[in-house]
C-alpha positions as CSV (number, residue, x, y, z in Angstrom):
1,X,-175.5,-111.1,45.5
2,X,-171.9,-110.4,45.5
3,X,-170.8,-108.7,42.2
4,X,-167.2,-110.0,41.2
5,X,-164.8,-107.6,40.1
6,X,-163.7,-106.9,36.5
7,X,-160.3,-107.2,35.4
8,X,-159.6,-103.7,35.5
9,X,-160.4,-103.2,39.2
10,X,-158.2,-106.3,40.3
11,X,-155.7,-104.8,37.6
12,X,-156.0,-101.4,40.2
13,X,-156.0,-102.8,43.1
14,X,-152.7,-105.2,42.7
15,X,-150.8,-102.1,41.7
16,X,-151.7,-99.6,43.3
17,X,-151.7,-101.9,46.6
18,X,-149.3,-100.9,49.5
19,X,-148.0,-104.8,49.1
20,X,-145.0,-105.6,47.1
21,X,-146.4,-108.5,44.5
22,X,-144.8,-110.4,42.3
23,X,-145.7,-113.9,40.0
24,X,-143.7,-117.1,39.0
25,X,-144.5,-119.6,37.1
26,X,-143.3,-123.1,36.3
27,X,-139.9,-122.8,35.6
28,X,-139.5,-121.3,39.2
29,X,-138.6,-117.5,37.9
30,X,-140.5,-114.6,38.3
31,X,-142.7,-113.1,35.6
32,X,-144.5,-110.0,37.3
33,X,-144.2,-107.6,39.6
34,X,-146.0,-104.4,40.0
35,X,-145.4,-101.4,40.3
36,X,-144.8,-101.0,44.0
37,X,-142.5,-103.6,44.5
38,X,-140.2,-101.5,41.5
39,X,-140.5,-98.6,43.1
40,X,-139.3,-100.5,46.5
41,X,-136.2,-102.1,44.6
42,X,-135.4,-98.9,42.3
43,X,-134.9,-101.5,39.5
44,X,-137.0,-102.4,36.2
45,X,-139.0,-104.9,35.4
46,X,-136.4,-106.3,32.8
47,X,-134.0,-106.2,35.8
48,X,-136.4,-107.8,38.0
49,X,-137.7,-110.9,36.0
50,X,-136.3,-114.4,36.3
51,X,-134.0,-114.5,39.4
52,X,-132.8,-110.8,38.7
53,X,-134.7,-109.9,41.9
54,X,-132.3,-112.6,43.9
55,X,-129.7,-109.4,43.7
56,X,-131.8,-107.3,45.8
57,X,-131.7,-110.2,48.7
58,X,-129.2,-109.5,51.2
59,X,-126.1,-112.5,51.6
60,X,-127.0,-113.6,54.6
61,X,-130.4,-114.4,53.7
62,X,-130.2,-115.5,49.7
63,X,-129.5,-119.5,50.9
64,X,-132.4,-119.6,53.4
65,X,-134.6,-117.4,51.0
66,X,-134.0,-119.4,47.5
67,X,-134.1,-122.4,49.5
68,X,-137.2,-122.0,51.1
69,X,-138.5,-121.0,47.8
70,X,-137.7,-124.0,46.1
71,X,-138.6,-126.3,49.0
72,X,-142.2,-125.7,48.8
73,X,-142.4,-124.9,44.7
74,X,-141.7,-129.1,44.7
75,X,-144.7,-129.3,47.2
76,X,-146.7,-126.9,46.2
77,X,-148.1,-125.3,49.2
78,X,-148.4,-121.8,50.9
79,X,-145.3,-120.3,53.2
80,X,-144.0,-117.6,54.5
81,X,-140.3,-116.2,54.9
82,X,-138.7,-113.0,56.0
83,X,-135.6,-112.0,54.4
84,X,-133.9,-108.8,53.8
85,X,-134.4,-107.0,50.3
86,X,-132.3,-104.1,49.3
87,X,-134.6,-100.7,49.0
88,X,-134.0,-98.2,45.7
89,X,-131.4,-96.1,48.5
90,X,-129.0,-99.4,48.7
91,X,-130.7,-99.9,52.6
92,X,-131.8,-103.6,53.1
93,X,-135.2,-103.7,54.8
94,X,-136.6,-107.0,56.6
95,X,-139.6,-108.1,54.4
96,X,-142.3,-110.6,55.3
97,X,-143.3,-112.7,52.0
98,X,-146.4,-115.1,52.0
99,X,-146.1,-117.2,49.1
100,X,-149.4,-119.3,47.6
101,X,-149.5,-121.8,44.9
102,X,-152.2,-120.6,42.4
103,X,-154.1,-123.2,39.9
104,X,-155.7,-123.0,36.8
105,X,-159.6,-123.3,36.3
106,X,-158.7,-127.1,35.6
107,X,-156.7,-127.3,39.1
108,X,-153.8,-127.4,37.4
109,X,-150.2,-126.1,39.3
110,X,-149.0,-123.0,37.5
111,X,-147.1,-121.5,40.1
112,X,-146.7,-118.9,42.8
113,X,-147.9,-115.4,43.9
114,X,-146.3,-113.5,46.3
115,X,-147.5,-110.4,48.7
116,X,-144.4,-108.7,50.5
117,X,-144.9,-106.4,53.7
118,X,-141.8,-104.2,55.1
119,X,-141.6,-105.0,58.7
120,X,-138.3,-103.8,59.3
121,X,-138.9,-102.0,62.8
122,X,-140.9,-104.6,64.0
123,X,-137.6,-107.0,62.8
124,X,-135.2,-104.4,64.6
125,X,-137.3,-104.4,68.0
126,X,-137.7,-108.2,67.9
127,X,-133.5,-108.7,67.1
128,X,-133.1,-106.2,69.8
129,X,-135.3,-107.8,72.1
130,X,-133.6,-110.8,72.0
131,X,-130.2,-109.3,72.4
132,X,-131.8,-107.7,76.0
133,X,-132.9,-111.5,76.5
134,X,-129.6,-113.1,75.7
135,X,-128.1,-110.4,78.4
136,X,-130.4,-111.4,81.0
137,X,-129.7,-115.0,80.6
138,X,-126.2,-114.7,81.8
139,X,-127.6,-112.8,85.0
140,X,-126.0,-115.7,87.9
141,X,-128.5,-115.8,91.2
142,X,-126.7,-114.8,93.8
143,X,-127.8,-114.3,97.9
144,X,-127.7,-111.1,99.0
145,X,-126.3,-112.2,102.4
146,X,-123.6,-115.0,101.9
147,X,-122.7,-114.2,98.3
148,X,-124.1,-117.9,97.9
149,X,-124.6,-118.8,93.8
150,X,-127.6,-120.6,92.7
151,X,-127.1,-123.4,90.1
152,X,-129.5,-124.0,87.4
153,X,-130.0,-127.3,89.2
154,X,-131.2,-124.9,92.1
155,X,-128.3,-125.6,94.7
156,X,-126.4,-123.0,95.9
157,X,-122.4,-122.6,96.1
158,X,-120.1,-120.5,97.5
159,X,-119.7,-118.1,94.7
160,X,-115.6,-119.7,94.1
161,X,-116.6,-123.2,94.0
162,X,-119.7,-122.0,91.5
163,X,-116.9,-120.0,89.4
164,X,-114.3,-123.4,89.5
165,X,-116.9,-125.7,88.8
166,X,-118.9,-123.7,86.3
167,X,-116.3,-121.5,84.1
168,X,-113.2,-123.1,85.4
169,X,-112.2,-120.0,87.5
170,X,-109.7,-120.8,90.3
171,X,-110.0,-118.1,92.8
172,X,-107.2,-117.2,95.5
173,X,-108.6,-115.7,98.4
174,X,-107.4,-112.5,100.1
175,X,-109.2,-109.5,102.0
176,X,-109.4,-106.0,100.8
177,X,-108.2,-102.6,102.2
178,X,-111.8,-102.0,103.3
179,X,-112.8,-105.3,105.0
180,X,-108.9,-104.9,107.1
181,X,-109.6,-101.6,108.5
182,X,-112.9,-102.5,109.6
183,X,-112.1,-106.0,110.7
184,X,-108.9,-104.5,112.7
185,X,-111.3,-101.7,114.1
């Protein structure tokens, strides 16, 4: 048999937990957070409750993160989000949120619980490989021997008709220092 735990030990465990974790209810605000997600944010509770933690999230993300967070209060059901919250030293860190309805012993809605991990280096080495991505994407095919292009259709070209057809680049055509002494040779 399985012996549940009392009050106090849940009581424990959410605050002394790792995990940021916060409450709303429903009127859609916030009503609890413990004591690691304070200590995260540098700001009180009094400062926290309601939308007062909607300061912490960075600009950029406040539309997508409210948004989201209202989107799924109307259906009730579990998500997840990453946004950027600012730290207690004014840094904004990349946070990971899953977000589940909870019910009363009747079933009944009451809102939504919260448990927040930082996974801002994770976040930095995804962003920054995506940048190395990006820069391999505009890597162009081309033969080692004719200087031939290869089209994403996979025909080649002469690399100044893939330049004037593809980015509108007229070439003129003329021969180096180099290729006239050796050609003259």
């Amino acid at each position: 048999m399985v012996e549940k735990l009392s009050y106090s030990e849940l009581e424990t465990i959410v605050e002394q937990s790792p995990i940021l974790i916060w409450r709303s209810d429903l009127s859609k605000k916030c009503n609890y957070f413990n004591e690691t997600w304070l200590k995260f944010t540098g700001r009180s509770f009094d400062q926290e409750i309601g939308d007062g933690w909607t300061e912490g999230v960075h600009p950029d993300d406040f539309d997508g993160c409210v948004g989201t967070y209202i989107s799924f209060f109307e259906k009730k059901e579990a998500f997840e989000m990453e946004y950027r919250l600012k730290r207690h030293d004014g840094e904004y860190r990349w946070i990971f949120d899953r977000c589940a309805p909870f019910f009363d012993e009747n079933g009944l809605f009451k809102g939504y619980i919260g448990s927040c991990v930082d996974v801002h280096a994770r976040k930095l080495a995804e962003i920054e490989n995506n940048k190395k991505m990006s820069i391999l994407e505009k890597y162009v095919p081309i033969c080692s021997w004719c200087s031939s292009v290869r089209k994403d259709d996979g025909y080649w070209d002469r690399i100044s008709e893939y330049l004037t057809s593809e980015h509108g680049i007229k070439l003129t055509h003329g021969i180096c220092p180099n290729c006239q002494r050796k050609y003259e040779s």
